[in-house]
N, C-alpha and C positions, 0 to 999 in steps of 0.2 A: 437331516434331523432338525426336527423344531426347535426353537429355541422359546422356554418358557419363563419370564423374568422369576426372580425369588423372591420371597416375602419381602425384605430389607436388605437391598442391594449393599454390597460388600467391594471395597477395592479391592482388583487384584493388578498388583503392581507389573505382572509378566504379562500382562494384556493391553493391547493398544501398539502394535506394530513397531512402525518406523518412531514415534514419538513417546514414546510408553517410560520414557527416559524421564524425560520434562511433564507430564503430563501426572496432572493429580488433582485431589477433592478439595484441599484445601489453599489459600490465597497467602501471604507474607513471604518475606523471607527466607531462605534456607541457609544465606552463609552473610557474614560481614565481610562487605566490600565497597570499598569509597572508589565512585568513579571518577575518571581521570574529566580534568576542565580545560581548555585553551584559552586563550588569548581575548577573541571576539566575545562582544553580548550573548549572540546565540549557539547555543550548545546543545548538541541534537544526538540521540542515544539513537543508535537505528542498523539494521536491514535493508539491504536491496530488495525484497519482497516488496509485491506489488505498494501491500501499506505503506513501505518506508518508501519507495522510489516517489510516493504521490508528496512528500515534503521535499524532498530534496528538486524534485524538480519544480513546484514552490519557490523553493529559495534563489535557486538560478534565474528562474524567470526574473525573478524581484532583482535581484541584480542585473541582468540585462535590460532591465529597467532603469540602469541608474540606480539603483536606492543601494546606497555604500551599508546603511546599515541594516544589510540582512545579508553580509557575512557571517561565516559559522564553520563552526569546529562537527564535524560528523565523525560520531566516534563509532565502531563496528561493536553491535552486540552480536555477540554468537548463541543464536538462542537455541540451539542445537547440544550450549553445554552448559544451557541453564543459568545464563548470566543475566538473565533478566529477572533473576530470583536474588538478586543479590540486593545486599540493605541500601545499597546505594541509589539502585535502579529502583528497589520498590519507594523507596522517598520522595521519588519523582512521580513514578507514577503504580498506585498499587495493585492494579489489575495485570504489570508483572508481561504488559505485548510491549511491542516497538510498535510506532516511534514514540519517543517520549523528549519535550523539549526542555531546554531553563534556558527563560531568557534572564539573564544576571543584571540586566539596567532596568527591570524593572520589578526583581525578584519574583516573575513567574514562573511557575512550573505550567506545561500543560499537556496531556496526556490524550489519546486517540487523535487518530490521524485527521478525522474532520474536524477534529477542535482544532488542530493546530493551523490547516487552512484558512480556518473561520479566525484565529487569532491574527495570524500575519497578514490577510487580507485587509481588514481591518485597522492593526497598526502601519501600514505603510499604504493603505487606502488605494489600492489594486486590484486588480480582478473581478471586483466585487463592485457592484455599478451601486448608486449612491439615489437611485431610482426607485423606487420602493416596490414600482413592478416586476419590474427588471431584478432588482435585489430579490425576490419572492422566487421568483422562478427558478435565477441561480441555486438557491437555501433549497428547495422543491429537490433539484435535479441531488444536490450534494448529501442531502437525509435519505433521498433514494436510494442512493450508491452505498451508504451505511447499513443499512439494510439490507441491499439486496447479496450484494459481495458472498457473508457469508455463505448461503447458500450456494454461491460457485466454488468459492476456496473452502471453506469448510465439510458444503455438503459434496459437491460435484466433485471437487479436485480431491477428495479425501476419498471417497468410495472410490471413484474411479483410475487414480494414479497411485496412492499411497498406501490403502487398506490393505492389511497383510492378504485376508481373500477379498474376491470379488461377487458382491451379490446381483441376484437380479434387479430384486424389490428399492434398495437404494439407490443403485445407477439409473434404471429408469425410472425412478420419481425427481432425484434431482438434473437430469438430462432434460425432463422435460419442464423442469422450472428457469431451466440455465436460458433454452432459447424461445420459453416465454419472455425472457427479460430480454434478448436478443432480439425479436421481433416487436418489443416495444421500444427500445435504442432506436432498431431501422425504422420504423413510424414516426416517431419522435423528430430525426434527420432527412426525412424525405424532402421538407421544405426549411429546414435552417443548416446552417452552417455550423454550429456548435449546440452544445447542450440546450442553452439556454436563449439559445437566440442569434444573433450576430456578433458579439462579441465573445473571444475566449474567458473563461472563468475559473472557478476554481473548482467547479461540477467538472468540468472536462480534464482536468489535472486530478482529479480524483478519479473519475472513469476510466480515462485509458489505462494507465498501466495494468487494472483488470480486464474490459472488455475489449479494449484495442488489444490487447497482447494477443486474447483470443481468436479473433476474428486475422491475425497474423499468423497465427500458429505457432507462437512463441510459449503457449500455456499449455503443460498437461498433455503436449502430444493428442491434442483433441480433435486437432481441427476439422479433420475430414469426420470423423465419428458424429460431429456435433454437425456437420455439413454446412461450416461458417461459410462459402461462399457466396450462401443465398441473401446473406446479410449487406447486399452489397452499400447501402449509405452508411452502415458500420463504418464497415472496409473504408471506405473514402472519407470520413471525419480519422480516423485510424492513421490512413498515411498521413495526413495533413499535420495532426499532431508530432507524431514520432520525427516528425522532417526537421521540428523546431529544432534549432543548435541547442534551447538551454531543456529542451526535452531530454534530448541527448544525453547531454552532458547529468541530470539530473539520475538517468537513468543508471548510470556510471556506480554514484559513488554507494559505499559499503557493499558495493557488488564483489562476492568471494567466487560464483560460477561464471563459465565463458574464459571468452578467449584474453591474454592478458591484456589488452592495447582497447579491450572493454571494462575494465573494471579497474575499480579507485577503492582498495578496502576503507581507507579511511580519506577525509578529504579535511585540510585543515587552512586551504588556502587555495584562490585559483589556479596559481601557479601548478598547483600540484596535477592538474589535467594536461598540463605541456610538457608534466614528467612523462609519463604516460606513452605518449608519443614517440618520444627519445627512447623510451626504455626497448 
């Protein structure tokens, strides 16, 4: 049966699947709640979703860098029960997604996952080459990945894993926008080593945890569907990254799925990855 829009689209709140919970027309608040604060400067509201693993692995790096001050308290939003609607989280940030930061030494808030890259790259003068071509290109690859994303998690991971039915018209238009972007990654990688060139960046911490995960089969159960092995300079920036310990580790925290001795629902300390271990 066809489906023919209505004059003036009407919500219906029993439509929209697996999300249909959380999911609605309007932006603010729905309850008052003050969220919880730690110790450290940085204070990171978040999800293991790809968005949130691209901060947190971020903040690891920056400390295995040395720089004591990008410690941080990661506190678990469940956006599954809507706590990202709460007066707390939307204060921070009102658009209501993870991750959402407050740095408290310098009374910022900052909101979307590339700003927050673009933030701590910056204040702790990392990742981010100081080279203004180099810096171009990084900015190039990291506004890409802002863009492009939705259309995998959104459009692709949403028709194809999640939509209560499956269509044709949706899967194969976003299938084939997923490894057009796939085939510009492996073009991209045939002759450098990272996103941006030879050094790692914050293009690349932004990228993998979506297209690495893919190109792993870690995403959507896609892999073979989407026939990631032909991507192979993917594949090989892919392992290289996931190999780093503060990838790793990054990848870990406010992680709720997987196995336990993967996942740190909340991380408030480093110590707290050597709980992990033990447990």
């Amino acid at each position: 049966m066809t489906y023919s829009p209505p004059k003036v689209w009407t919500w219906d709140t029993d439509n929209g699947g697996q999300f249909a919970s959380i999911n609605r027309p309007i932006s603010g608040a729905t309850h008052e709640k003050e969220l919880p604060v730690g110790e450290h400067p940085l204070q990171l509201y978040s999800k293991g979703t790809p968005n949130g693993v691209k901060v947190t692995v971020m903040l690891e790096e920056l400390l295995a860098k040395g720089k004591s001050g990008a410690e941080y308290d990661a506190w678990l939003i469940e956006i599954g029960d809507g706590t990202q609607f709460s007066s707390g989280f939307v204060d921070i940030n009102p658009n209501s997604k993870i991750p959402a930061l407050m740095d408290k030494s310098a009374g910022v808030r900052v909101f979307e996952s590339g700003a927050i890259l673009l933030y701590l790259a910056e204040k702790f003068n990392l990742f981010l080459s100081e080279d203004i071509a180099e810096r171009t290109e990084t900015l190039n690859w990291l506004f890409w990945l802002q863009g492009s994303a939705p259309y995998l998690g959104g459009g692709f991971g949403h028709f194809y894993a999640y939509a209560p039915e499956k269509f044709e018209y949706p899967i194969n238009r976003f299938t084939m926008e997923v490894k057009r972007q796939l085939d510009l990654l492996d073009k991209q990688l045939e002759n450098k080593r990272f996103l941006a060139g030879s050094q790692y960046s914050i293009a690349d911490m932004a990228a993998a945890p979506w297209y690495g995960a893919l190109v792993k089969g870690l995403q959507y159960d896609a892999g073979e569907f989407l026939d990631v092995g032909i991507y192979k300079n993917v594949k090989r920036w892919a392992d290289e990254i996931y190999a780093r310990p503060a990838f790793k580790r990054g990848q870990m925290v406010n992680r709720t799925k997987g196995a336990p001795s993967e996942r740190l629902s909340e991380r408030h300390n480093s110590d707290d990855f050597d709980n992990i271990s033990q447990a």
